[in-house]
N, C-alpha and C positions, 0 to 999 in steps of 0.2 A: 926086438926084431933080430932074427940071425943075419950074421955075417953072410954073403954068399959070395964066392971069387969068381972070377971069369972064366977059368977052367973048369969049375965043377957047378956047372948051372944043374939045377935038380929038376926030375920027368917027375910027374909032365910038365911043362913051361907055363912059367907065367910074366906078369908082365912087370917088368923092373925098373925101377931109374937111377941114375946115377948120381949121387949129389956131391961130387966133385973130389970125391975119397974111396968110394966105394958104393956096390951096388946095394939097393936096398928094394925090395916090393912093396908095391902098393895096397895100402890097409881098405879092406872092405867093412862093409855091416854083414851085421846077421844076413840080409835079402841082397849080398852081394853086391850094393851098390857102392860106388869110391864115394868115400868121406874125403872131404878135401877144409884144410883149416886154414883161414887167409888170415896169414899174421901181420902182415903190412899193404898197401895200395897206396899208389903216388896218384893224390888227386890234385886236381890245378885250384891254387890257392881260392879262387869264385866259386866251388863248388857248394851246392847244401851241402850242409848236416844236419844235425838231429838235433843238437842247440839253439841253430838256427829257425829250426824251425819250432821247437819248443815255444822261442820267443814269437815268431809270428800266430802260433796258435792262442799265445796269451792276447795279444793284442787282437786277434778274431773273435774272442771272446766277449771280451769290452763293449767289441762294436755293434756286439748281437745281445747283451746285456743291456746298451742304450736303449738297441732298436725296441725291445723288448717295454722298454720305459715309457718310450712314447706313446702318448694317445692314438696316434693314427699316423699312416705314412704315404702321403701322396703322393706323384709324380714331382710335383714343384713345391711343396709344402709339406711340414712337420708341426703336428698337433702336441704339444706338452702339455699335461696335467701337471700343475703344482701341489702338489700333495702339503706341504714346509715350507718356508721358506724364513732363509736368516734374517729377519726386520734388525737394524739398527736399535738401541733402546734411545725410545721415544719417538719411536717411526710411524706414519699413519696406518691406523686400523681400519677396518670397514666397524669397528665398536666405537669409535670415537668417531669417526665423520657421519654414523647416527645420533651421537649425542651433538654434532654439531648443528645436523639438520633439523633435530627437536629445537634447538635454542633459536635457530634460522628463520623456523617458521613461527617462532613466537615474536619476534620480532616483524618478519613479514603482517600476521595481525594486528600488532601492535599501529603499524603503518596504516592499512586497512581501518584503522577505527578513527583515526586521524581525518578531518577536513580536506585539509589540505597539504603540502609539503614544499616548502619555498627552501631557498639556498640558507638560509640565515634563523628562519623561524617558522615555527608549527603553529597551525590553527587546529585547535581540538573543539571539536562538536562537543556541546554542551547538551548531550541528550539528557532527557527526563530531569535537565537542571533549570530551577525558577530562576538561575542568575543568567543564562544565554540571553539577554540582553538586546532586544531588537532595534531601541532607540526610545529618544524622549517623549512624552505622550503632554501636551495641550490641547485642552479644547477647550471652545466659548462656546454657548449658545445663549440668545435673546428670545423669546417667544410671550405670546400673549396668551396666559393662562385660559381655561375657558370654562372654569366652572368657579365657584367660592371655595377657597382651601383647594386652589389646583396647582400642579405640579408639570416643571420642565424636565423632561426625560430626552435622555443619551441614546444613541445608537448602541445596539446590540454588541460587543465584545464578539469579534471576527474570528474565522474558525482558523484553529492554530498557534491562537493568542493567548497570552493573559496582561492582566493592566494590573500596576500595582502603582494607587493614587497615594500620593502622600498629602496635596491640599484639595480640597472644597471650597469654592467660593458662591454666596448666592446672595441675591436681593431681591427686594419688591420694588420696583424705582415709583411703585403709582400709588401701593395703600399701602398703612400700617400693619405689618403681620403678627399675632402673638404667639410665634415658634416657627423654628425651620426644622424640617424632618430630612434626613439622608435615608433611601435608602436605595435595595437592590431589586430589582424581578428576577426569581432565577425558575425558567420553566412558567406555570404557572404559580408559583408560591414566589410572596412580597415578602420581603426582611428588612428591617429597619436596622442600619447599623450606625446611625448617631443623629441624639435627637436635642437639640439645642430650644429651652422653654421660653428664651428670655425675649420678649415683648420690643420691638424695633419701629419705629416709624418710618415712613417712606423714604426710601433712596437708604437707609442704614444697613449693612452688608453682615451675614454673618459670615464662620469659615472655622474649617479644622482641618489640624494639621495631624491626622493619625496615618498609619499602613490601614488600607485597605486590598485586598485583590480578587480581584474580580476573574473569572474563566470564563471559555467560549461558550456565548448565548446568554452573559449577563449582560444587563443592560439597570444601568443605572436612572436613580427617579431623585428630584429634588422638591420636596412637598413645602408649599406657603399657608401653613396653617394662618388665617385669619385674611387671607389673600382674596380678592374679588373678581369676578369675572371682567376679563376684558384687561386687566393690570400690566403690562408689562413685566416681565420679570427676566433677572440675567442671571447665567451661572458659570462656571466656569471650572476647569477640571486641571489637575496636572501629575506629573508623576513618568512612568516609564513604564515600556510594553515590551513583555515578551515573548520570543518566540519559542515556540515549544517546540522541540530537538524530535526526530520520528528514525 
């Protein structure tokens, strides 16, 4: 930029300033406007700037990258989807508290098929088993035969039952019998399941001690071959009855 002194200002006039040596004119643009270059500004230490705000734009960021995260965002509540999350190793899974609840409930049936459950001891139903055990089974009967060669017959084996005899006892106490016949009625069809030939006189008892069992609707028969009408005769049964599990 030229010199210009105070004595020889040049025509036409323009507009000068002095910067404290000498005068100098002010630099235009093409479109004649003052370009003006601010090389220093005293701003108060609280002021923004651009770093400042730099960093508060980072942290707006963040907070619109959360909001973004979120499932949903209501007035008073914040929806999060967990997409990951860091489990501990050996932390619970929703794959092992299914295998827990498979084991849970086999055990819950297990309970379930159980009688009963007391603090100290389990009663287990004895279903479809011949050893469920109902209690001891005696029985006596006396009767007066009523034909020649007649026979004292049991009551029918009760529904739900079985009888499993282990002794037979019978006599003639009034005539000589030549044989004692055991047997069963099951429905209508008679089976003989033990037949003893040997020849007894009055008041002499026979008896066997084999397994027998009887189910519901049999009814046992003891036959006095050689037996008279009118005789007295005694029998007697023993063994253990049981109950069939449903």
């Amino acid at each position: 930029m030229p010199e210009i002194l105070p004595a020889h200002v040049p025509m036409p006039r323009c507009v000068i300033g002095w910067d404290g040596t000498r005068y100098r004119a002010f630099a235009v643009d093409s479109d004649g406007q003052l370009q003006i270059d601010v090389l220093s500004t005293v701003m108060d230490a609280a002021a923004a700037t651009a770093a400042n705000q730099a960093t508060m734009i980072t942290a707006l960021q963040l907070i619109d990258d959360l909001r973004n995260a979120l499932g949903s965002v209501n007035t008073d509540d914040l929806q999060v989807d967990v997409k990951t999350s860091g489990l501990p190793t050996g932390g619970s899974t929703a794959a092992n508290q299914t295998t827990m609840i498979t084991a849970l409930q086999l055990i819950d049936d297990l309970r379930a098929a159980l009688e009963s459950v007391a603090t100290d001891r389990l009663k287990v139903r004895g279903e479809d088993q011949l050893e469920s055990i109902g209690g001891v089974l005696v029985q006596e009967k006396a009767a007066t035969i009523s034909g020649a060669n007649g026979s004292v017959n049991f009551a029918a084996v009760g529904a739900g039952l079985m009888w499993h005899l282990t002794g037979i006892y019978m006599v003639d106490v009034t005539t000589a019998t030549t044989a004692h016949q055991f047997g069963i009625w099951r429905g209508a069809t008679q089976a003989m399941i033990h037949y003893d030939a040997t020849a007894r006189a009055a008041g002499i008892p026979s008896s066997t001690h084999e397994d027998f069992w009887l189910v519901a609707g049999d009814a046992l028969y003891l036959f006095f071959v050689g037996g008279q009408v009118g005789d007295t005769c005694v029998a007697r049964i023993n063994g253990t009855y049981m109950a069939i599990e449903t």
